[in-house]
C-alpha positions in Angstrom: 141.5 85.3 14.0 138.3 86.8 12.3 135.5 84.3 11.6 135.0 82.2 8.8 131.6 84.0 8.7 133.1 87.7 8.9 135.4 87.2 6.2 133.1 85.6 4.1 130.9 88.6 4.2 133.2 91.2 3.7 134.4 89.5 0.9 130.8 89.0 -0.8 131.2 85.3 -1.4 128.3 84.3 -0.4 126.0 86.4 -1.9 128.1 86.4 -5.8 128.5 82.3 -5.4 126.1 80.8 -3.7 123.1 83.6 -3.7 123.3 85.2 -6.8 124.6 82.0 -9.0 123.1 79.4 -7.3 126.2 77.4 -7.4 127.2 76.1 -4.4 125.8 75.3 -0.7 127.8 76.0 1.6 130.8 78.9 1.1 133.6 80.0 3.6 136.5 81.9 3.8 138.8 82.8 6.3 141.7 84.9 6.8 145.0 84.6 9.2 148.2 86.9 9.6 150.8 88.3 11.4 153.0 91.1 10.9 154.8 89.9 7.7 152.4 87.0 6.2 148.7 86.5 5.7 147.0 83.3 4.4 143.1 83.6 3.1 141.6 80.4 2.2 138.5 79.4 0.7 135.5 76.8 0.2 133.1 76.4 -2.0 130.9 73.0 -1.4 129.3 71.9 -4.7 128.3 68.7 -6.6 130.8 67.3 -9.6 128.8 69.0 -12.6 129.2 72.5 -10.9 132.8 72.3 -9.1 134.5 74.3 -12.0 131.9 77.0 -12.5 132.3 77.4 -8.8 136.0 77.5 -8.7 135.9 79.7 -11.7 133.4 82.4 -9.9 135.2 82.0 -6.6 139.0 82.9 -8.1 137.3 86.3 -9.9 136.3 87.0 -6.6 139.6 86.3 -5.1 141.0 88.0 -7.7 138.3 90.8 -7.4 139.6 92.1 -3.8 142.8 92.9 -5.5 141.3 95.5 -7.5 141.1 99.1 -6.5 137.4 98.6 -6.8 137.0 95.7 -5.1 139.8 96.6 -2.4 138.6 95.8 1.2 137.8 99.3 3.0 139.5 100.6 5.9 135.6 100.1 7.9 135.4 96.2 6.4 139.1 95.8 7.9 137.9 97.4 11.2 135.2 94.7 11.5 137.8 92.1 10.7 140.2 93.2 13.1 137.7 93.7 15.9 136.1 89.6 15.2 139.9 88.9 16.4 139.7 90.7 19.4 
């Protein structure tokens, strides 16, 4: 399985949460699949006043990846798949 780390880097969500908002401290993602299923899952750790900003910036980036322009690339994958080996 790739690394909490990894996949939180390929997916930017450090930098665009926690970096360039300022909203959170601590992020994490991580990723797990087989050949018919995949599961990503995601934290953000926040305080109470902040907790829906947060959410709000982490689902547009969820929600980025499924965008041509924010699609994973073949090289990202690569990384991903190698962290699992």
């Amino acid at each position: 399985m790739p690394s909490a780390s990894s996949t939180t880097r390929i997916l930017g969500l450090r930098s665009r949460v926690r970096e360039e908002r300022g909203l959170c401290y601590a992020v994490s993602s991580s990723y797990r699949g087989d050949d018919k299923f995949g599961v990503l899952t995601a934290y953000v750790g926040t305080t109470p006043d902040r907790a829906q900003e947060s959410l709000d910036v982490l689902t547009e980036e969820l929600h980025r990846v499924c965008t041509p322009e924010g699609r994973i690339t073949e090289a990202e994958f690569l990384v991903l798949l190698l962290a699992t080996a």
